[in-house]
Structures are given as structure tokens and as C-alpha cells.
C-alpha positions in Angstrom: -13.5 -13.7 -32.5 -12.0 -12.7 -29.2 -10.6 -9.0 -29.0 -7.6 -9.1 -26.5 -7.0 -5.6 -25.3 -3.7 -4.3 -24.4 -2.6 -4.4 -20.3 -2.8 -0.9 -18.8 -0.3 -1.7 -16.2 3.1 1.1 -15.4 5.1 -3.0 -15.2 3.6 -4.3 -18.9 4.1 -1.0 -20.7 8.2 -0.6 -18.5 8.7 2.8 -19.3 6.1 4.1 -15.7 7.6 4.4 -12.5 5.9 3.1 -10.0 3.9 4.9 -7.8 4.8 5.3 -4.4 3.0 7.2 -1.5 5.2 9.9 0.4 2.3 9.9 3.4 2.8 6.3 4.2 5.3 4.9 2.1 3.2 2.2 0.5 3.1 1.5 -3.3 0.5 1.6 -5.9 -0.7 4.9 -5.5 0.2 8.6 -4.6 -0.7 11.3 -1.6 -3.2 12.9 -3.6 -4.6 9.5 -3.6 -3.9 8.2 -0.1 -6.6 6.6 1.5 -5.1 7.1 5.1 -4.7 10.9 4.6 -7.9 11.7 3.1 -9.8 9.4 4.4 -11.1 5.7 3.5 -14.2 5.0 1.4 -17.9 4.1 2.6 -18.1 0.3 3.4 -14.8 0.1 4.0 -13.9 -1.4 7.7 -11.7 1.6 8.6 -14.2 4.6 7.3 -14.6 7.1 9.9 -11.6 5.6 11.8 -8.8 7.7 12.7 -6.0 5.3 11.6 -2.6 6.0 11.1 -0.1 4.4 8.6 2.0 2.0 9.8 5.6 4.5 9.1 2.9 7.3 10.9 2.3 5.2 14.3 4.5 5.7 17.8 6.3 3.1 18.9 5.4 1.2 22.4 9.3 2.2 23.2 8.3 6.0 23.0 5.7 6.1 25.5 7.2 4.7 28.5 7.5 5.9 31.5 10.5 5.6 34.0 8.9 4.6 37.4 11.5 6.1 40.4 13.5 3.4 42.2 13.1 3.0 45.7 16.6 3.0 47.7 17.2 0.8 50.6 
């Protein structure tokens, strides 16, 4: 006979809120948790990068320069 166990998950048992990271807005998981703030694990591709989040990064826009314009 087959024991089925009971799902673990915060969207079977509806009464969890879902856990959502205030470092770099993603879900499933907290800051204290936060693979991008503390670091990612051994193996993984970005170990021992410095990587930001996405929400975290500059935007191209930011780090123009203006060039001066030449009068005729």
C-alpha cells in the first residue's frame, strides 16, 4: 500500500503568503535567504561572481555621456 503524504506547499495548504524577496523582488524566497545578496552556492554558474539582480542593475540610459556639439 502506497502512503501519499500531504503537499508542503504555502499554495496547497492557502492560508501562507507567499514569499517575496525585498533585495531583488523575486518570489519564492526571502532576503535572509537571497542568493544574490549573500552569495550563490558552490557549482553554481554565478558562484564567486559579482552579480546584481535585475531591479539592482543601472540602466544603459544612465551612463551616457553627452559628447559637445561642434558649431559651424
Amino acid at each position: 500500500m502506497k502512503v501519499v503524504q500531504p503537499s508542503r506547499s504555502p499554495a496547497a495548504q492557502g492560508n501562507l503568503t507567499p514569499l517575496k524577496c525585498s533585495y531583488c523582488d523575486q518570489e519564492r524566497h526571502s532576503v535572509d535567504r537571497c542568493y544574490f545578496l549573500h552569495g550563490f552556492p558552490v557549482g553554481h554558474k554565478l558562484h564567486g561572481k559579482n552579480v546584481k539582480p535585475p531591479n539592482r542593475r543601472k540602466s544603459a540610459a544612465h551612463n551616457t555621456q553627452a559628447s559637445p556639439v561642434e558649431s559651424t
